[in-house]
Structure formats: structure tokens, C-alpha cells
C-alpha positions in Angstrom: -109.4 -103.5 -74.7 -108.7 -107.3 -74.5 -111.9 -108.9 -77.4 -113.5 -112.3 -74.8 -112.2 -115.1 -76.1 -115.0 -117.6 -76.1 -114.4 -121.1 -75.3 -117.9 -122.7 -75.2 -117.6 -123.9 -78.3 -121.1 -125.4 -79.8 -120.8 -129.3 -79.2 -122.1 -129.8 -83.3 -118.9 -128.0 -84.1 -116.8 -130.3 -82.1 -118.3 -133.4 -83.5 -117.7 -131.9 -87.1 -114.2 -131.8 -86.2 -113.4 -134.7 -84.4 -115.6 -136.8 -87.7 -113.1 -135.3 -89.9 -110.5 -136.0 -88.3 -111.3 -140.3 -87.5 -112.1 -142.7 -89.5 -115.8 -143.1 -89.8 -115.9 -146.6 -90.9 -114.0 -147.8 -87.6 -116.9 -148.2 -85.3 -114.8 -147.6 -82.0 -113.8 -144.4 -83.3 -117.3 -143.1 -83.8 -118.0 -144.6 -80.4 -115.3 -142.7 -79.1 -116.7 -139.6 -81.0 -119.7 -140.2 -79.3 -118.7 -140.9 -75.8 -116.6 -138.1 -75.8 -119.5 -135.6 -76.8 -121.8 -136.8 -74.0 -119.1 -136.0 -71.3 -119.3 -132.6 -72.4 -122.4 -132.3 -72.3 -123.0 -134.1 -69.2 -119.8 -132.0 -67.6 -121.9 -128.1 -69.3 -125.1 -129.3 -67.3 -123.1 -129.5 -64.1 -120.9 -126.3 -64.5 -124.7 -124.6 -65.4 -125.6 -126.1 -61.9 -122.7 -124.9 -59.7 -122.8 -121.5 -61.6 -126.2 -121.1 -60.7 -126.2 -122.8 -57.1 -122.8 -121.6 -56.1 -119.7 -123.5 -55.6 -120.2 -124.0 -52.0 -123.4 -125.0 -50.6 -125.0 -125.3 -46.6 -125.8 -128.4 -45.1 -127.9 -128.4 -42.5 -128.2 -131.5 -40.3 -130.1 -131.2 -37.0 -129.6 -128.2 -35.2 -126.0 -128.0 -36.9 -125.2 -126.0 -40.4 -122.1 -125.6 -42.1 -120.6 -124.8 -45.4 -118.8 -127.6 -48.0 -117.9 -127.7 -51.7 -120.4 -128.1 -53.9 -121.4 -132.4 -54.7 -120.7 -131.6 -58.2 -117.1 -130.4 -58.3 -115.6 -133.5 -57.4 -118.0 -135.1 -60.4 -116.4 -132.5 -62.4 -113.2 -133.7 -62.5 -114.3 -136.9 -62.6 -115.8 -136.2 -66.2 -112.8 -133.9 -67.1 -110.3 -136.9 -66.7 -112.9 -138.8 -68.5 -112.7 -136.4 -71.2 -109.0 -135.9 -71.5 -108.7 -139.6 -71.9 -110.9 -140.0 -74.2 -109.1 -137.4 -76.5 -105.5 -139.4 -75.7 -107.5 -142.3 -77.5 -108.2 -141.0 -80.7 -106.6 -142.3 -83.5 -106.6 -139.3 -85.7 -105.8 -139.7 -89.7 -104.1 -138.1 -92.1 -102.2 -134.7 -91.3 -100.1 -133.6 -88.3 -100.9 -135.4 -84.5 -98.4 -132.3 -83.2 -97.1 -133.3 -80.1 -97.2 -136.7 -80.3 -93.7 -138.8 -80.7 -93.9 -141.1 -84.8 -92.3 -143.9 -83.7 -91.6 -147.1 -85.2 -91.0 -150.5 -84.3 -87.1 -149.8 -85.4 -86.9 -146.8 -82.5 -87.2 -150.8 -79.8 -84.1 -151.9 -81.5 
């Protein structure tokens, strides 16, 4: 039996991380920190909401009723696009970035 891997990780963990890993004295960093930590948080509160509401809802209107996505899925990916470019903007120091290319002005040559 297969241990659940748990991916809510707590968001004070995250911001440990991510603090460690930018420069604290550049102020757009730890705005980027920041803004980055509020999408997830903003994005848990609407995942709670669909989880609890369902992903589809019933609209009534008049004597008609039928069934569409829930509002907030659409928002989710809004914010999860948000998120994932907010994490292509970090300018991380010191150790390995792993995937991404170390180029040089030479490599324009």
C-alpha cells in the first residue's frame, strides 16, 4: 500500500523557502515573494469552495434550470497562470536554477 503523498504544503513553509532562496534586500524580489504567496492562498480558498459546492452548479433563471461549470474554475486557472509566472520571475541565488539554460552574452555571438 501506496503512503498519500501530500501536496498541501503549509504556505509558512513555502515562504521559508522561496526567502532563502532570493535576495531579501531586493525589494521586487520580496514583492514577488509576497505576491506569489497571496495567489496561493487566494487559489486554496477557491479549490475549498468548489470542493465543498461541487464543480458544477444549477442555474435557475425563470422557469428554466440547467447545469454549468462552476464560476470559479475558470478563476482558477486564472490564478494558476498567475502563479506559474510568477515563479518563471524569480531570480533565485546561489546554487543550482536546474532546468534553466546559463547563458552568456558570448552564447549572441
Amino acid at each position: 500500500m501506496q503512503t498519500k503523498l501530500r501536496t498541501d504544503v503549509g504556505i509558512d513553509k513555502i515562504k521559508d523557502q522561496l526567502m532563502s532562496k532570493v535576495d531579501t534586500t531586493d525589494p521586487i524580489e520580496v514583492e514577488k515573494v509576497g505576491r506569489y504567496l497571496r495567489n496561493i492562498e487566494m487559489y486554496r480558498r477557491m479549490e475549498r469552495t468548489v470542493k465543498e459546492e461541487g464543480v458544477s452548479v444549477t442555474v435557475e433563471n425563470g422557469n428554466q434550470s440547467y447545469i454549468k461549470s462552476h464560476p470559479l474554475l475558470a478563476e482558477m486557472n486564472k490564478v494558476n497562470a498567475a502563479i506559474i509566472n510568477i515563479e518563471k520571475t524569480f531570480n533565485f541565488i546561489g546554487g543550482d536554477d536546474g532546468d534553466k539554460p546559463n547563458h552568456t552574452a558570448e552564447d549572441l555571438i
